[in-house]
C-alpha atoms as an extended CHARMM CRD file, in Angstrom:
* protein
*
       220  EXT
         1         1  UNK       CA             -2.8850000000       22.6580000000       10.4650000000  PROA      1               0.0000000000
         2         2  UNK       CA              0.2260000000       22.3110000000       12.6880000000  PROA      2               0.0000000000
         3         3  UNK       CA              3.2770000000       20.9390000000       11.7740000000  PROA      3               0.0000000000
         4         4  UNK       CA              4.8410000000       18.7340000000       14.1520000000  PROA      4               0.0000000000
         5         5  UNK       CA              8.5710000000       17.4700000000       14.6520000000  PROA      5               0.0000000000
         6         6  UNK       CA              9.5170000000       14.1180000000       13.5280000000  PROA      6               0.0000000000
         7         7  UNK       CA             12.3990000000       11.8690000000       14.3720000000  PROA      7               0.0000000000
         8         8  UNK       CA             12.5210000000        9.5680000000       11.2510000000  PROA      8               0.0000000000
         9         9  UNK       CA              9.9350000000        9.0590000000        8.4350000000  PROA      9               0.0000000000
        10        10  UNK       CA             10.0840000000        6.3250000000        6.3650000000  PROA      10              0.0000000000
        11        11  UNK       CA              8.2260000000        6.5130000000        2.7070000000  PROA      11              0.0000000000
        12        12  UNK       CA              7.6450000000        2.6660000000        1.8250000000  PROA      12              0.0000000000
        13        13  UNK       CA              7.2160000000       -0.0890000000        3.9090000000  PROA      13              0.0000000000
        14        14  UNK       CA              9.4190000000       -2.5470000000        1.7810000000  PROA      14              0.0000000000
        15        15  UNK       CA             12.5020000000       -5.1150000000        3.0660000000  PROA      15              0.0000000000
        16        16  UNK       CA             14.6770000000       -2.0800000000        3.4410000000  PROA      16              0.0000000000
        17        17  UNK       CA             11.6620000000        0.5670000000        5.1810000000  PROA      17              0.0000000000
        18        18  UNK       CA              9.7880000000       -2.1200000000        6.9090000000  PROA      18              0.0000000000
        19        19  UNK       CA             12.4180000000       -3.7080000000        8.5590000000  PROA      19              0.0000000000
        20        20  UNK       CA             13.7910000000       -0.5860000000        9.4870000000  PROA      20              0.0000000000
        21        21  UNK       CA             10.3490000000        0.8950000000       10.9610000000  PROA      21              0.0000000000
        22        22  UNK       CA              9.7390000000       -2.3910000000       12.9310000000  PROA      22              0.0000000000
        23        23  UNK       CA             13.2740000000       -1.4360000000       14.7970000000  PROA      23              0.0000000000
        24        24  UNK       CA             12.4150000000        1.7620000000       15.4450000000  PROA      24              0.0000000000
        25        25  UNK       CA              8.9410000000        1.0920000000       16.5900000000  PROA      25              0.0000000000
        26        26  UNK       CA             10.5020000000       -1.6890000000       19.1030000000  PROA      26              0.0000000000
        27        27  UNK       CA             12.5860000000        1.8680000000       20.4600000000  PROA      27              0.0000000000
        28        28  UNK       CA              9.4290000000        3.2440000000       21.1770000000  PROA      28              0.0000000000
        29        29  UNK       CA              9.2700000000        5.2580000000       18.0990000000  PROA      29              0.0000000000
        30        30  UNK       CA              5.9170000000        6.0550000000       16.9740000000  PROA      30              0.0000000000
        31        31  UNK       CA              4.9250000000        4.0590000000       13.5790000000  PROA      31              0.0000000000
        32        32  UNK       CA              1.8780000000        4.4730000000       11.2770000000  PROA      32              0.0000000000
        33        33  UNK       CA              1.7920000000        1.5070000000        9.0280000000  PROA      33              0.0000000000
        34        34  UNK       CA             -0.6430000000        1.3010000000        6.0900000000  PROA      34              0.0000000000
        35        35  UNK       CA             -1.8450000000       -1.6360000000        4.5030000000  PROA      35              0.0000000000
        36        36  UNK       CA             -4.0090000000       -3.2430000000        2.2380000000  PROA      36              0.0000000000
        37        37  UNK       CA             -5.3100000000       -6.2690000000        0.8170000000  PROA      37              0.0000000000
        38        38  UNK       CA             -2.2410000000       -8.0650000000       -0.1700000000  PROA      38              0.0000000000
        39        39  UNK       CA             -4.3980000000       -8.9520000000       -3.4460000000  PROA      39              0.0000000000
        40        40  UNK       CA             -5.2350000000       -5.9080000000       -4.6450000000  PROA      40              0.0000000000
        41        41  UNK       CA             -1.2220000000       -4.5720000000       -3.5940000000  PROA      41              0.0000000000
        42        42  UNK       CA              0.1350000000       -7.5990000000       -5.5290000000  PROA      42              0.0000000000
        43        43  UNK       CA             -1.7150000000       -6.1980000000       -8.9030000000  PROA      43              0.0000000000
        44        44  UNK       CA             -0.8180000000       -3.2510000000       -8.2820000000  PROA      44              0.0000000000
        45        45  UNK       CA              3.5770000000       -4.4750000000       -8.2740000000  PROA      45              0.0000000000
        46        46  UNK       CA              2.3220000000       -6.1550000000      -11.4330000000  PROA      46              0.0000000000
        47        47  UNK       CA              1.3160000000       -2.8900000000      -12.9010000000  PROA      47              0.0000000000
        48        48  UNK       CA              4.2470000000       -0.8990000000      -10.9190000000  PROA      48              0.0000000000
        49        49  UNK       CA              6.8580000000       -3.7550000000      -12.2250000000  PROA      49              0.0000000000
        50        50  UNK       CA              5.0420000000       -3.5410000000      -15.7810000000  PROA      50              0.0000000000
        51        51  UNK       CA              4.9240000000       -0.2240000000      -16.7270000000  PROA      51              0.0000000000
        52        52  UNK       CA              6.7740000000        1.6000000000      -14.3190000000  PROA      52              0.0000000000
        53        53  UNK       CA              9.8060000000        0.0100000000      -12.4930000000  PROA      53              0.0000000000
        54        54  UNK       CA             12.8180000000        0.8200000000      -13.5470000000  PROA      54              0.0000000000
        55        55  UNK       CA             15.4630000000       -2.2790000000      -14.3280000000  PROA      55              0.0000000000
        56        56  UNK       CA             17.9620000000       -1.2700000000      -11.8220000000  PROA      56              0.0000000000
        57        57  UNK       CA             14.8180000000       -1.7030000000       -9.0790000000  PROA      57              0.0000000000
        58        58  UNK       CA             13.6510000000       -4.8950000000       -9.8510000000  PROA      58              0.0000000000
        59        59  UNK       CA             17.3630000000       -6.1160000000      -10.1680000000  PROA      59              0.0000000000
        60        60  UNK       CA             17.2690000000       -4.8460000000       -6.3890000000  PROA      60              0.0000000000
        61        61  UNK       CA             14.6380000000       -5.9980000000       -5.4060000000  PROA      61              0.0000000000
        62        62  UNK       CA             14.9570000000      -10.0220000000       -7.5840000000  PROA      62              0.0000000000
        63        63  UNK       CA             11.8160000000       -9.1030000000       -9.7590000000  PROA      63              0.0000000000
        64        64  UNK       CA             11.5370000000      -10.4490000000      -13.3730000000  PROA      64              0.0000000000
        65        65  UNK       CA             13.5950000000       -8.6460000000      -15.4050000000  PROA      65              0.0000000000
        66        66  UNK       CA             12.0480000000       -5.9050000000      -18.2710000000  PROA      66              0.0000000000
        67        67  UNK       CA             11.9900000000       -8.5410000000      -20.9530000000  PROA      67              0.0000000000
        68        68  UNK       CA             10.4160000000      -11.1640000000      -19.1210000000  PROA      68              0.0000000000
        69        69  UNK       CA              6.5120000000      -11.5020000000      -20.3350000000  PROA      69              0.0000000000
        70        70  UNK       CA              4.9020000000      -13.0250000000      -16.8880000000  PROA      70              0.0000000000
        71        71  UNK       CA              1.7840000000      -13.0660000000      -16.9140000000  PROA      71              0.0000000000
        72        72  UNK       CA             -0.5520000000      -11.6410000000      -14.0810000000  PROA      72              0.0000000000
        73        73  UNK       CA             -1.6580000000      -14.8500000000      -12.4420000000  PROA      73              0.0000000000
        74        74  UNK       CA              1.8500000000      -15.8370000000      -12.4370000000  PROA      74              0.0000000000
        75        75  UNK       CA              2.8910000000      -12.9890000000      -11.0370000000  PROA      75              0.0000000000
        76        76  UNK       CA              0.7030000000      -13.3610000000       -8.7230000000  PROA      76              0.0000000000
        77        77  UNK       CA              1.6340000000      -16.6890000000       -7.4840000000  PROA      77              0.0000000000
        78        78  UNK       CA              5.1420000000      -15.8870000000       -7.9510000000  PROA      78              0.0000000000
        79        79  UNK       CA              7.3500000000      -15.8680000000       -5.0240000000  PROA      79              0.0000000000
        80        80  UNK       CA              9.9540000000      -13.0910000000       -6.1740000000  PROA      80              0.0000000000
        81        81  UNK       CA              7.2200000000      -10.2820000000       -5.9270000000  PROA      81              0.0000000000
        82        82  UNK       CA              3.7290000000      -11.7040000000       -5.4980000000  PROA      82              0.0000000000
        83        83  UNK       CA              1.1740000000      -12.6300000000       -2.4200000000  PROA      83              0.0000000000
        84        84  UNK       CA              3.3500000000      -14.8720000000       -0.9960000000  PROA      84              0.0000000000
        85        85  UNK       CA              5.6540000000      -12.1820000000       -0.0790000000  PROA      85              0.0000000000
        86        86  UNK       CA              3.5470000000       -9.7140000000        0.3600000000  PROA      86              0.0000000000
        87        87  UNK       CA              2.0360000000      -12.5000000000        3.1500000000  PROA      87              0.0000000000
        88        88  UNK       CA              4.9510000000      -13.3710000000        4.4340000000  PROA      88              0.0000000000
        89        89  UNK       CA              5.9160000000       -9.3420000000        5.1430000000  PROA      89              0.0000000000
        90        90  UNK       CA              2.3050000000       -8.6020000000        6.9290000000  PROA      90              0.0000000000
        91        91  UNK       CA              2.6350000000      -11.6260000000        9.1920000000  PROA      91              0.0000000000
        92        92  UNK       CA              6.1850000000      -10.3970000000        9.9420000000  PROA      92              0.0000000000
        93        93  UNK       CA              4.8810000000       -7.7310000000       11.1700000000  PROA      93              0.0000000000
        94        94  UNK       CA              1.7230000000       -9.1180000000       12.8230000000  PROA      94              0.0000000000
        95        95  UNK       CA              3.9950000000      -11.3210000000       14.7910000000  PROA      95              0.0000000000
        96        96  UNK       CA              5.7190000000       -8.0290000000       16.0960000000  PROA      96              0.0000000000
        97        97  UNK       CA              2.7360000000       -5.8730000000       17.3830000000  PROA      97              0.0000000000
        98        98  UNK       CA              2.7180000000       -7.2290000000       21.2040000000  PROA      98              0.0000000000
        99        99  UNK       CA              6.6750000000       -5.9550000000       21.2700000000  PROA      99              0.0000000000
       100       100  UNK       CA              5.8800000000       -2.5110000000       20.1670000000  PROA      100             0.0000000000
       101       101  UNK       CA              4.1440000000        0.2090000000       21.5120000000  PROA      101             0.0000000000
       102       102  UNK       CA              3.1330000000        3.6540000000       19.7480000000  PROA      102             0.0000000000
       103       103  UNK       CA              1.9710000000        1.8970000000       16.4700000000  PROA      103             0.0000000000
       104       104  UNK       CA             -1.2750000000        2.3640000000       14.3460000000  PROA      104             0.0000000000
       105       105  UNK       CA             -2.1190000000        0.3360000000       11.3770000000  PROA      105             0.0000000000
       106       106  UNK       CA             -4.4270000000        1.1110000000        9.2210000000  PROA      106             0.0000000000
       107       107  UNK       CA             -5.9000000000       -0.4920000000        6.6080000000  PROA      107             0.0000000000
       108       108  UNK       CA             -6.2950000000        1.2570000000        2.5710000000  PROA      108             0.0000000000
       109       109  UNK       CA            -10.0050000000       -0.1090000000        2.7040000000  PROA      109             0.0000000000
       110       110  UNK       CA            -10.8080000000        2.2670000000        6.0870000000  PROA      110             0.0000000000
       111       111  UNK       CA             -9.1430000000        4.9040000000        4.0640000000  PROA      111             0.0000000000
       112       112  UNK       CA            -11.3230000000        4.5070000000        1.0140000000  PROA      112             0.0000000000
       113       113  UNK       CA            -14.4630000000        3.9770000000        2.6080000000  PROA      113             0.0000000000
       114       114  UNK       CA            -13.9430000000        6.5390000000        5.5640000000  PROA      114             0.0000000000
       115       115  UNK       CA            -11.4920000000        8.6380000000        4.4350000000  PROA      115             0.0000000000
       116       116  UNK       CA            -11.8910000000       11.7570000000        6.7370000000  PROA      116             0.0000000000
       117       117  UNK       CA            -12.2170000000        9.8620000000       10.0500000000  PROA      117             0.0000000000
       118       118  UNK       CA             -9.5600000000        7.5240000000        8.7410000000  PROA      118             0.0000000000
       119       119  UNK       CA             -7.0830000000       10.5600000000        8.2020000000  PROA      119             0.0000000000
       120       120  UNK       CA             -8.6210000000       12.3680000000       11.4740000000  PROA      120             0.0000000000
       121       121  UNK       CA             -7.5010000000        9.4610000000       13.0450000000  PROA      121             0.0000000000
       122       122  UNK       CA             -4.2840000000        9.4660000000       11.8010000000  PROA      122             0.0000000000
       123       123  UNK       CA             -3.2420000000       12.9420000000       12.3410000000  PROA      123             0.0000000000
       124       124  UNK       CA             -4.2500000000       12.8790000000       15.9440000000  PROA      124             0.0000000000
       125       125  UNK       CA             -2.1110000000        9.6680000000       16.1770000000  PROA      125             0.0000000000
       126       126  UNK       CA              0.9250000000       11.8880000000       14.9290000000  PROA      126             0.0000000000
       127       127  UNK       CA              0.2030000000       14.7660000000       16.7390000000  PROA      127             0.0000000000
       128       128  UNK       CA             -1.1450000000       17.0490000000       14.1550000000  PROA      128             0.0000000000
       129       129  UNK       CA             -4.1180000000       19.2840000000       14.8440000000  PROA      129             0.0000000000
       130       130  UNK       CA             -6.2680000000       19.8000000000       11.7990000000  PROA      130             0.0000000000
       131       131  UNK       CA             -9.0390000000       21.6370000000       11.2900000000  PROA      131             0.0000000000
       132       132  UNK       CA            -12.2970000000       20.2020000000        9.5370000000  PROA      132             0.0000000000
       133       133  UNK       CA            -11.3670000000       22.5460000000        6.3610000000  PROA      133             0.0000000000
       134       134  UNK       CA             -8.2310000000       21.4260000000        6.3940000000  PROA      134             0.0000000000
       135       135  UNK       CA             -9.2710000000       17.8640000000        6.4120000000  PROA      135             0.0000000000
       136       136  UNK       CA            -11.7730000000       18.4110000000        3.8850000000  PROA      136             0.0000000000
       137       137  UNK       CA             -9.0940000000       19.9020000000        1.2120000000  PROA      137             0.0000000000
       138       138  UNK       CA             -6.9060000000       16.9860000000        1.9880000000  PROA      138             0.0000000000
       139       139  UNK       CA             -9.2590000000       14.8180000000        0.9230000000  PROA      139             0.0000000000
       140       140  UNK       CA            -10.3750000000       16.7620000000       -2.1530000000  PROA      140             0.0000000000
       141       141  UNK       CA             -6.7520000000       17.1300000000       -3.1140000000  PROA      141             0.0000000000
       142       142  UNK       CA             -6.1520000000       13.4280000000       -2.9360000000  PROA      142             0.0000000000
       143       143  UNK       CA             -9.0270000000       12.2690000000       -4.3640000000  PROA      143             0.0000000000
       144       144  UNK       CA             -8.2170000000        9.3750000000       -7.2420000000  PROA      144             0.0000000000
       145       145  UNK       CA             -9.5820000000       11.5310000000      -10.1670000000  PROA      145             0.0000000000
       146       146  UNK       CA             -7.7380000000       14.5580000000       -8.5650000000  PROA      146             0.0000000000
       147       147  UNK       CA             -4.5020000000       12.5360000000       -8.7380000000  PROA      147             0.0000000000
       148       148  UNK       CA             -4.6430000000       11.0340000000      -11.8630000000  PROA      148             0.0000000000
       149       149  UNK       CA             -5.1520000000       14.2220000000      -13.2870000000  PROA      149             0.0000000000
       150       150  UNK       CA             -2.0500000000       15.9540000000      -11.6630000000  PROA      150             0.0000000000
       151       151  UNK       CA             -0.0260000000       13.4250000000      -13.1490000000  PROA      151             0.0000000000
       152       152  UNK       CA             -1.5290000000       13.4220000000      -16.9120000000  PROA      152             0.0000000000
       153       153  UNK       CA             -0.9880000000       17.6390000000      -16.4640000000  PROA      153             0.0000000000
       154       154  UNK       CA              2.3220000000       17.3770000000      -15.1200000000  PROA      154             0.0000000000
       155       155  UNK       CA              1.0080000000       18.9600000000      -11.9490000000  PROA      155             0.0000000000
       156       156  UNK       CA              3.6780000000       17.1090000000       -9.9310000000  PROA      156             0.0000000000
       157       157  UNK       CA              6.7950000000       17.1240000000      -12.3750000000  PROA      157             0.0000000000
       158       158  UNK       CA              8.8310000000       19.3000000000       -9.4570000000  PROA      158             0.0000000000
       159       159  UNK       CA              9.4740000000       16.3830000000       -7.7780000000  PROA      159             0.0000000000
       160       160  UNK       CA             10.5290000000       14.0100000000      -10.0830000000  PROA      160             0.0000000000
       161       161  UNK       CA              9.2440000000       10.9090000000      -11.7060000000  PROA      161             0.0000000000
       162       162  UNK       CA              6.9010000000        8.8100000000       -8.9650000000  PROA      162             0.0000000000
       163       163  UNK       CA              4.1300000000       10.3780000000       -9.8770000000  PROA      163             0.0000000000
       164       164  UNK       CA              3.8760000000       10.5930000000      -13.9400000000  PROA      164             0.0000000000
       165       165  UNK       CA              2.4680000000        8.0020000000      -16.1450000000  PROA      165             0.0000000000
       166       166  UNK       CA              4.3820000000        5.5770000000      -17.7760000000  PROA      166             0.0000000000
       167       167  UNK       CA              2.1370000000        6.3080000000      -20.6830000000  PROA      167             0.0000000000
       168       168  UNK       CA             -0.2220000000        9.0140000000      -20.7730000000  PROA      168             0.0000000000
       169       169  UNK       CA             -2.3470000000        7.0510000000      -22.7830000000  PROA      169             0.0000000000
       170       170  UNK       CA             -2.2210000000        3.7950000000      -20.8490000000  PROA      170             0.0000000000
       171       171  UNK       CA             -4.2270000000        4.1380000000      -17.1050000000  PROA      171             0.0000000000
       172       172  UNK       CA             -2.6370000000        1.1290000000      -15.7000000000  PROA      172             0.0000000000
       173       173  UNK       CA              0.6800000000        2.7720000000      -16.0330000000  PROA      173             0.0000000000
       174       174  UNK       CA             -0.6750000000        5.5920000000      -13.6280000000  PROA      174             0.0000000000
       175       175  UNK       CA              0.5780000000        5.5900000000      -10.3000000000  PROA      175             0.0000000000
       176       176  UNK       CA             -2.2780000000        6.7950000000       -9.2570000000  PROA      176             0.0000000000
       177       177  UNK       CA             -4.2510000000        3.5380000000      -11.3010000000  PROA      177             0.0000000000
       178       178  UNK       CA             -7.6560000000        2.7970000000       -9.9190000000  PROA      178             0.0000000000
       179       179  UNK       CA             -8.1040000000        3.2520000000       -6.1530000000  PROA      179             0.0000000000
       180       180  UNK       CA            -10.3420000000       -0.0890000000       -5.7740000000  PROA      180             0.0000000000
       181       181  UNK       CA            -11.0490000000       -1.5900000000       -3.1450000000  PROA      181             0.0000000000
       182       182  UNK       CA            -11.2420000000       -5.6150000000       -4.4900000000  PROA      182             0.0000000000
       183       183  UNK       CA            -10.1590000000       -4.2350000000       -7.9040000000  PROA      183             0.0000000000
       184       184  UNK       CA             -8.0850000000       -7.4430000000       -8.2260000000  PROA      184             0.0000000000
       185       185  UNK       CA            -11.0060000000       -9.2610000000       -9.0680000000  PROA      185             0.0000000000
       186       186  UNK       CA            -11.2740000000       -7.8430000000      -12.4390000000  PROA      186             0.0000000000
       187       187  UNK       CA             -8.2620000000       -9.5480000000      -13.7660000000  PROA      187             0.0000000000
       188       188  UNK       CA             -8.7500000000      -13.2520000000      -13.1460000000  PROA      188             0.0000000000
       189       189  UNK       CA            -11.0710000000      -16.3410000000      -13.8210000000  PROA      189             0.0000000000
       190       190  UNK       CA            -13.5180000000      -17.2430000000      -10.6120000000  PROA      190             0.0000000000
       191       191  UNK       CA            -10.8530000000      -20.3480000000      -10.2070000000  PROA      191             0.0000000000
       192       192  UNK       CA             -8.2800000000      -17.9060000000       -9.6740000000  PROA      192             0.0000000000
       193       193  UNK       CA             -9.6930000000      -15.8290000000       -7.5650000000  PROA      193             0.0000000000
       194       194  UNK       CA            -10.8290000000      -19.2700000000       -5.0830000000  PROA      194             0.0000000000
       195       195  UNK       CA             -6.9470000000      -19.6170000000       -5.4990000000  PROA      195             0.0000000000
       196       196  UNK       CA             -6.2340000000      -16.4660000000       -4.2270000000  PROA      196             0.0000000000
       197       197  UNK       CA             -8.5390000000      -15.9100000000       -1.3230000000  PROA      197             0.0000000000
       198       198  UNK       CA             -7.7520000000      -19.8410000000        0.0550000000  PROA      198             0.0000000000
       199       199  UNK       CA             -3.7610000000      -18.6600000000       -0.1740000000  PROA      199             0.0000000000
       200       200  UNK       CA             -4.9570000000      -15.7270000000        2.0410000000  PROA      200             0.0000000000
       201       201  UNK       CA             -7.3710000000      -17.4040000000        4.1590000000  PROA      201             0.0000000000
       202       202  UNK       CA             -4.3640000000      -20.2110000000        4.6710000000  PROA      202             0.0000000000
       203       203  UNK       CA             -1.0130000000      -18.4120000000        5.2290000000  PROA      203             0.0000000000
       204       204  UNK       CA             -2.0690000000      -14.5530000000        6.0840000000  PROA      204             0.0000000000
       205       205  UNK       CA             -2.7260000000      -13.2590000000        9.7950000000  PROA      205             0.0000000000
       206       206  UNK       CA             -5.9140000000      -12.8620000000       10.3440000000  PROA      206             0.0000000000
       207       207  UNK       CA             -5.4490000000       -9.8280000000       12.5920000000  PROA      207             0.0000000000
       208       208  UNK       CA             -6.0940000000       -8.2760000000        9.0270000000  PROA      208             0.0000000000
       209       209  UNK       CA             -9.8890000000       -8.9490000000        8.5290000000  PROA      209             0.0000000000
       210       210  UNK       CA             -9.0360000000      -10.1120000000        5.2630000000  PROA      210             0.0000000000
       211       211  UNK       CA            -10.3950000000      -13.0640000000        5.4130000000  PROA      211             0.0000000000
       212       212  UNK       CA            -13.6620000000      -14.7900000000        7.1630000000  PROA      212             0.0000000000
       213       213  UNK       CA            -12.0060000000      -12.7500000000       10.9120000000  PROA      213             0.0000000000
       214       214  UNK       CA            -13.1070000000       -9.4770000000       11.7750000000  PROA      214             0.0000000000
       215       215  UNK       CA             -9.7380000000       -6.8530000000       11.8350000000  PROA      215             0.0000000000
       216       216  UNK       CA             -8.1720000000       -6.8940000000       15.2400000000  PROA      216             0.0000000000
       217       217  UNK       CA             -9.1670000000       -3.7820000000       17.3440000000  PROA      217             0.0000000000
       218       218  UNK       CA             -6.0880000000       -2.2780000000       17.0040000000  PROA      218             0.0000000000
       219       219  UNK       CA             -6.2210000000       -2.1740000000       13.2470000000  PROA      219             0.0000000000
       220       220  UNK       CA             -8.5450000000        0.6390000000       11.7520000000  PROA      220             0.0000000000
C-alpha cells in the first residue's frame, strides 16, 4: 500500500476535532468523517465515561464526575454527554456539507456490514492505493475479536493506554466493547427505546438514514 502525504489529521471528531475539521474542510481540505448511530455512540460514552475516562477528561469535557452513579437511561437523556449532544454535533455538521467540498462521510453501519468496499472506498478517497491483500489483512487485523484480544494480551501497550481494558475481566470496559450495530437496544425497556428513536426521528438530520429517510447520497 502507498503512503500518501497529509496536511493535518485529526483523531476524534469531538468540540475541539470537529470544529476544527469543519474549518479546515471549508479551506478545501479534504475530510473523512465517520459516524454512527448517535444511539449506539451515546452507550458507548456511557461505557467510555464508566469505566474508562479519566476525571481530568470528563472535567473537560462537563461529564458527571467519577462518583456520580447515573444511570444509563439518564445518561442517555442527559444533556452534558448524551443524544442530545451527540444530535446537536451531527446536525452541526449536516448543516455545513453544501459549504465544503472534498468531504466523505461515512457511516460505522457501512463499515460493519461492508467493510472492504467501505475501506476501499475510503482509501481511494485519501489517495491511497491498496491492494486486495492488503485490504484483506486490514480487515482481519481489525476485526472486533482481533481487537479485543490485542488489548486483553497487551498487544498494543507501546502506545499507551487507549487501547487496554479498564478491567480485563469486565468486556464493557474494552475499548474495543462489542462492535454492534443497534447494540443499544440491549440495555433499555421497549418504552425507552420508543423514547429514543422519536428523539432521533424529531431533532436529528435525516441526511443520516437513521431514521424512517434513506442516507443522503453523499453519505456511504
Amino acid at each position: 500500500m502507498t503512503s500518501g502525504s497529509y496536511d493535518v489529521i485529526i483523531v476524534g471528531s469531538g468540540a475541539g476535532g470537529g470544529t476544527m475539521a469543519l474549518q479546515l474542510a471549508k479551506t478545501g481540505k479534504k475530510v473523512l468523517l465517520l459516524v454512527r448511530h448517535p444511539a449506539d455512540t451515546a452507550v458507548s460514552q456511557f461505557f467510555q465515561w464508566k469505566h474508562r475516562m479519566k476525571p481530568r477528561k470528563k472535567i473537560i469535557n462537563a461529564y458527571p464526575p467519577s462518583e456520580d452513579d447515573v444511570a444509563l437511561v439518564d445518561f442517555m437523556f442527559g444533556k452534558a454527554a448524551g443524544l442530545p449532544k451527540i444530535i446537536r454535533f451531527m446536525n452541526d455538521w449536516s448543516s455545513e456539507l453544501e459549504n465544503v467540498g472534498a468531504i466523505l462521510v461515512v457511516r460505522y453501519e457501512s463499515l460493519h456490514t461492508a467493510t472492504a468496499a467501505t475501506l476501499e472506498a475510503i482509501l481511494r478517497f485519501i489517495g491511497e492505493e491498496a491492494t486486495l491483500a492488503d485490504i484483506d489483512e486490514c480487515v482481519r487485523f481489525a476485526s472486533i475479536d482481533n481487537m479485543r484480544a490485542g488489548e486483553r494480551e497487551k498487544f498494543f501497550q507501546d502506545v499507551g493506554n487507549r487501547l487496554r481494558p479498564g478491567d480485563r475481566e469486565n468486556p464493557e470496559s474494552y475499548k474495543a466493547r462489542r462492535g454492534k450495530v443497534g447494540g443499544y437496544v440491549d440495555y433499555f425497556t421497549d418504552e425507552e427505546i420508543s423514547r429514543i428513536r422519536a428523539l432521533i426521528a424529531q431533532r436529528l438530520s435525516p441526511i443520516y438514514g437513521y431514521s424512517d429517510s434513506a442516507a443522503d447520497p453523499r453519505i456511504i
